[in-house]
C-alpha positions as CSV (number, residue, x, y, z in Angstrom):
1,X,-5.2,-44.9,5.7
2,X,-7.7,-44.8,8.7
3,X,-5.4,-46.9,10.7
4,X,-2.9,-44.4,10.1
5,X,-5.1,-41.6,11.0
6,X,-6.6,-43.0,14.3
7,X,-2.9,-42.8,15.1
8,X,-1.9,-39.5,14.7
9,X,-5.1,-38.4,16.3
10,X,-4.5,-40.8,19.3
11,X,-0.9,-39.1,19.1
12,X,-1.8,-35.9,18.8
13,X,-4.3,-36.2,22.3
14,X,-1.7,-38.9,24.1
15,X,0.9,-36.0,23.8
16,X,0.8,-32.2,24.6
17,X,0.7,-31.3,21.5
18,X,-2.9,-31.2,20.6
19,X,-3.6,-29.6,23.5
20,X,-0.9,-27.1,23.5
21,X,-2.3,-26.5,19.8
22,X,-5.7,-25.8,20.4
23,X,-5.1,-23.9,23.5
24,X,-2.6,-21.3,21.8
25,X,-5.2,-21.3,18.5
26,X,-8.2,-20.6,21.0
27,X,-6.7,-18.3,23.2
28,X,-4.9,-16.1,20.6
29,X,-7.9,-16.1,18.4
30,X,-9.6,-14.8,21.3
31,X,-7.4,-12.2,22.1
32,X,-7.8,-11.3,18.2
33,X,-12.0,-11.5,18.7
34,X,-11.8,-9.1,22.1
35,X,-9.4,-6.6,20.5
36,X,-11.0,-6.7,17.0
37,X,-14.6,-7.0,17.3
38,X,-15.2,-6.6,21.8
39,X,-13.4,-3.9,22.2
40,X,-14.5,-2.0,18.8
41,X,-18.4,-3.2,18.8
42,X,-17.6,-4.4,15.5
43,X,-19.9,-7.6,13.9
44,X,-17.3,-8.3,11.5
45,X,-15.9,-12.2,12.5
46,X,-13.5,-11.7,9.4
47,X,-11.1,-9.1,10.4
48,X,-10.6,-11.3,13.8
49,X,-9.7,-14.5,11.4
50,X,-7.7,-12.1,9.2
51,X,-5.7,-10.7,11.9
52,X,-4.8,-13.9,13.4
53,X,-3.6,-15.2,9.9
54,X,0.2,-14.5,11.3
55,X,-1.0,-17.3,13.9
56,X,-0.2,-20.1,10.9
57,X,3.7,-19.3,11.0
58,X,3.5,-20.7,14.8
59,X,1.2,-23.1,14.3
60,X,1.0,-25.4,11.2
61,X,4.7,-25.9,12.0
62,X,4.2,-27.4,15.9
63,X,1.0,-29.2,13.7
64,X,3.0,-30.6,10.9
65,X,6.8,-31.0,12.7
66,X,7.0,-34.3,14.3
67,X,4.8,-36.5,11.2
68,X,7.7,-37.9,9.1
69,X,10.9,-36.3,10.8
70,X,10.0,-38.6,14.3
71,X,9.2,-41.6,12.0
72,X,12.9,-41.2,10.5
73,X,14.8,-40.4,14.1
74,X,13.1,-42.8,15.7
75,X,13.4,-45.2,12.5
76,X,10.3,-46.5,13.1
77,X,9.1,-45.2,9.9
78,X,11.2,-48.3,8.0
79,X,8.3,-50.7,10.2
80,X,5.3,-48.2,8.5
81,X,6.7,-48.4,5.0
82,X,6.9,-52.0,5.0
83,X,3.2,-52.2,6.1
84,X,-0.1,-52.8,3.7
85,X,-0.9,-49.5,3.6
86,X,-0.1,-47.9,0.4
87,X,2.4,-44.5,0.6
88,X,-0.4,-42.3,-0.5
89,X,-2.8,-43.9,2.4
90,X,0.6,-42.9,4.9
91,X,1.1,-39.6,4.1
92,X,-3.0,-39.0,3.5
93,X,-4.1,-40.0,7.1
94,X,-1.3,-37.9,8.3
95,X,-2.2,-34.6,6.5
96,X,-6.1,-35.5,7.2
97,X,-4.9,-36.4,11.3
98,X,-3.4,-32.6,11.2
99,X,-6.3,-31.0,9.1
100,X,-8.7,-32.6,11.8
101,X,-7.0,-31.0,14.9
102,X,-6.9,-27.7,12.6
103,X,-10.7,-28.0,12.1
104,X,-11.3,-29.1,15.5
105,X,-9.7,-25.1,16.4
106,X,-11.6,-23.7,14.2
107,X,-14.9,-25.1,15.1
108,X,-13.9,-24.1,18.6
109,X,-13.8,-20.2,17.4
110,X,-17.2,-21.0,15.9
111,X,-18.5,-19.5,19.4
112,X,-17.1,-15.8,18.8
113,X,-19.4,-15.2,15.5
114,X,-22.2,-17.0,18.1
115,X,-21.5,-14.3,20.8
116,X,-21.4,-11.2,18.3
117,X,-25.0,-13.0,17.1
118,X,-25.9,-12.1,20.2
119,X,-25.0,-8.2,20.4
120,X,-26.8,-7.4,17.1
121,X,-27.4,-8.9,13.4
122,X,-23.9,-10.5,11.8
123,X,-23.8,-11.5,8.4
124,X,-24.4,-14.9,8.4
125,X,-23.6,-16.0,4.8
126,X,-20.3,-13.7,4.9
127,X,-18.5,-15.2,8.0
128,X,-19.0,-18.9,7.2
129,X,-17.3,-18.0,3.4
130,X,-14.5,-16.3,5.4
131,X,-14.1,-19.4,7.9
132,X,-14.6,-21.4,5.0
133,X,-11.7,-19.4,3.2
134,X,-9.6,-20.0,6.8
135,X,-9.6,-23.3,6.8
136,X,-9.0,-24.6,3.2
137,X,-5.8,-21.7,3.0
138,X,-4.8,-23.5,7.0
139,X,-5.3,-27.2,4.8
140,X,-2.8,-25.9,1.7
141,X,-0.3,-24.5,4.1
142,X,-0.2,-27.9,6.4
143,X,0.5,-29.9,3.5
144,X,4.2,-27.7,3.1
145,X,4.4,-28.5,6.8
146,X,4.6,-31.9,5.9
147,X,6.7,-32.4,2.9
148,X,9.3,-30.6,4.9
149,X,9.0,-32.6,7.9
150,X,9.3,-35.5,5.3
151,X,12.7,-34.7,4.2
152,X,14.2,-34.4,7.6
153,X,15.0,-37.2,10.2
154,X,14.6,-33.6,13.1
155,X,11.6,-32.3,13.7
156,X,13.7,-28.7,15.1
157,X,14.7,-28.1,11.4
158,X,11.3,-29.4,10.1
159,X,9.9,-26.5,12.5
160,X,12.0,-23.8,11.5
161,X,12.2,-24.8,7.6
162,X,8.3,-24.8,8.0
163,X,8.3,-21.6,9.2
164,X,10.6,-19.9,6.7
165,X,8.6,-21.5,4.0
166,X,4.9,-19.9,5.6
167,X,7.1,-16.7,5.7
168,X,7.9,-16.7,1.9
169,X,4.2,-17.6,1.2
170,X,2.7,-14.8,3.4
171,X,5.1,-12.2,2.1
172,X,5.2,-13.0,-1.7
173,X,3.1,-9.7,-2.1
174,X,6.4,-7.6,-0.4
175,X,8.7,-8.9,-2.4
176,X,6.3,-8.6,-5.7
177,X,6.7,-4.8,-4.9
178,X,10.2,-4.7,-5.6
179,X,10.6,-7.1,-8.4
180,X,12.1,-5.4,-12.0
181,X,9.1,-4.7,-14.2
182,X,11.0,-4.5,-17.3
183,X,10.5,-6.3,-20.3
184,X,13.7,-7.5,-20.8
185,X,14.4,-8.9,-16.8
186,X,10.9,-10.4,-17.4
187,X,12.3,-12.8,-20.5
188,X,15.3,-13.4,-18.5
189,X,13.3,-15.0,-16.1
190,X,11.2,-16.6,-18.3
191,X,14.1,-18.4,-19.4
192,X,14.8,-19.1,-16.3
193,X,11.2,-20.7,-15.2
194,X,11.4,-23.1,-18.6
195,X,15.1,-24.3,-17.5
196,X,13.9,-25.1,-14.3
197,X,10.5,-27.0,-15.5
198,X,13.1,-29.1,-17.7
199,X,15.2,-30.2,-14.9
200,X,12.1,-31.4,-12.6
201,X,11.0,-32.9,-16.4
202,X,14.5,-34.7,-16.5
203,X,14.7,-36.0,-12.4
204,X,10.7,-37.0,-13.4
205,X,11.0,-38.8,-16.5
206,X,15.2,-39.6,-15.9
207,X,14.8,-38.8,-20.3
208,X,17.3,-36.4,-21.0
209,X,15.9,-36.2,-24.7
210,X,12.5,-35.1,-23.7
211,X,13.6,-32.6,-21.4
212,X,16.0,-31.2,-24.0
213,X,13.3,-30.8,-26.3
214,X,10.7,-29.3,-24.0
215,X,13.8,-27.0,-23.3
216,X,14.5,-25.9,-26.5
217,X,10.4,-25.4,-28.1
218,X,9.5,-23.8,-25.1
219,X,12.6,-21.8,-25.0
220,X,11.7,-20.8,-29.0
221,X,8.6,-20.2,-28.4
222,X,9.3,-17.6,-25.6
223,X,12.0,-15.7,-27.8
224,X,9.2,-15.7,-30.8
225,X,6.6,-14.1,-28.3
226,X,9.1,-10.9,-27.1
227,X,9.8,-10.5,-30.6
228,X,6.2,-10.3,-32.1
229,X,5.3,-8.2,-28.8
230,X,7.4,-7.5,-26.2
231,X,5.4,-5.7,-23.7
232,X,3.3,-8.8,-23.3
233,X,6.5,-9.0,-20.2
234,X,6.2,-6.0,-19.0
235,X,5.5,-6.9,-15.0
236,X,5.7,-10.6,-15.8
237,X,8.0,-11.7,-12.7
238,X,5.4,-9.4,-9.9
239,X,2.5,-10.9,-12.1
240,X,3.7,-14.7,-11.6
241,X,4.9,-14.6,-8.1
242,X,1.4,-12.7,-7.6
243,X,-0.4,-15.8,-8.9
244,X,1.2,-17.6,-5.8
245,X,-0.2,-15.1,-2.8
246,X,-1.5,-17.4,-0.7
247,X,-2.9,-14.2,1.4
248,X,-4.5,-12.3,-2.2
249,X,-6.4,-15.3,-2.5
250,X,-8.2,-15.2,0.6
251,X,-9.2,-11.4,0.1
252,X,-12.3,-12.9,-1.7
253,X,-13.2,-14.9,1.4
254,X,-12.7,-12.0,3.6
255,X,-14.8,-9.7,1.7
256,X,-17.5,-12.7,2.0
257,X,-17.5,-13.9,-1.1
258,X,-16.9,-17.7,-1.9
259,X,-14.3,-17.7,-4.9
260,X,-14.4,-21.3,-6.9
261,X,-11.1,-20.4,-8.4
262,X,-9.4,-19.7,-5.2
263,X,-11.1,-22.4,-3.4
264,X,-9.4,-25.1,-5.9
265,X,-6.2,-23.3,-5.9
266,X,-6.0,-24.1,-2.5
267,X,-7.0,-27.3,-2.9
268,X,-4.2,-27.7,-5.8
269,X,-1.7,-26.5,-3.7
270,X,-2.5,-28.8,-0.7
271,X,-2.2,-31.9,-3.8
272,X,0.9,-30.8,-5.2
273,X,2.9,-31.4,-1.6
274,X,1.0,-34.4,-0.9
275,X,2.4,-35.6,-4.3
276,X,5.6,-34.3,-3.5
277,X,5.9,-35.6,-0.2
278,X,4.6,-39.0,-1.9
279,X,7.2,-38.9,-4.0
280,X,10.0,-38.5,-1.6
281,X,8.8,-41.2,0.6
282,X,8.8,-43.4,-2.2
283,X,12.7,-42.6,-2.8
284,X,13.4,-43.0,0.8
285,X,11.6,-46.0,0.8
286,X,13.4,-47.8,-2.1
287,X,16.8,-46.5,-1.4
């Protein structure tokens, strides 16, 4: 894994990309900092880190683009999964190669909250929680960067499939707003949810027996639920694509407050595509 890692970081600085990255992060977060907090004599570091959020839809895809989908054009990425290294070192010295740059950024901003110091009293305790908060939600959203960059052989479509996917994330809450609230479309898609879960069962455990019976008990025990109480559904599709807001989550860091919960669903997030990107390496690799 640290061999792997001492390459993409010698990749990342032996290429423009790095620098291209850290310049754009810098320079917009900066533009952020002087409109935000220069500009308005405000002491608040969070609302320049909250503004530039929209920054990740550019970035974590010209971060994450090249990792696997180069590998595969180039096939050179047949030479690196025949080498000692283990899958789960490949992909984790990647993802900890692009979480480094992305720290290295945000360590670089560390100077505006060191400036602001310098105009009056900031709070201290509140802006580390909220670049805390800004750099574990930039770690979950490379990690979709680079399961998508692992199932294509061109890093274009790796870009924009990245970027589509950071646009979803960002604007769950939008699309929560006009989701049906009724009972009734909420045990539809239920139903829906448990048939899914049973497929990724089925191409998991390749047992269609198991995944018929998870189907069917979790299928009764959803119809047994509506019928002892039915408004237990009522707002049950805004309520689970609201568990998934990426930006919700980091209102607790903004506000300054550090949020355990929030801090390992990000954290759970960022595993789940490393396993998943894991995973389809694996069936690349064997097939």
């Amino acid at each position: 894994m640290t061999a792997i890692y001492k390459k993409e970081i010698r990749t990342y600085f032996n290429t423009l990309t790095g620098y291209i990255f850290l310049g754009f992060f810098v320079a917009i977060t900066g533009i952020y900092f002087m409109i935000n907090n220069m500009s308005t004599g405000s002491l608040n570091y969070a609302d320049t880190l909250a503004g530039s959020l929209m920054l990740f839809w550019i970035l974590i895809p010209v971060l994450t683009m090249r990792l696997f989908a180069e590998e595969a054009r180039q096939k050179t990425d047949q030479l690196l999964f025949t080498s000692p290294v283990s899958v789960w070192g490949i992909v984790l010295g990647k993802f900890l190669a692009a979480v480094s740059l992305f720290a290295v950024g945000v360590i670089i901003t560390g100077i505006f909250p060191f400036i602001l110091s310098r105009l009056g009293t900031i709070a201290v305790e509140k802006t580390i929680n909220v670049m805390f908060g800004y750099l574990i939600l930039g770690c979950a959203l490379i990690s979709v960067g680079i399961f998508i960059s692992a199932l294509t052989d061109n890093q274009i479509v790796a870009a924009v499939a990245t970027f589509a996917a950071l646009f979803v994330l960002f604007m769950i809450d939008s699309f929560t707003a006009e989701m049906p609230i009724s009972s009734v479309s909420s045990l539809v898609f239920a139903g829906i949810v448990i048939i899914v879960i049973a497929l990724i069962l089925y191409c998991t455990v390749k047992n269609l027996i198991v995944s018929a019976v998870f189907a069917v008990i979790a299928l009764a025990a959803e119809g047994a639920l509506y019928y002892l109480n039915p408004s237990l559904y009522d707002g049950l599709i805004s309520k689970f694509f609201g568990w998934f807001s990426m930006i919700t989550r980091f209102e607790n860091f903004y506000a300054g407050v550090f949020s355990l919960a929030d801090t390992v669903y990000y954290i759970s997030f960022a595993f789940i595509f490393i396993y998943l990107t894991v995973n389809t390496i694996e069936k690349r690799r064997w097939s």
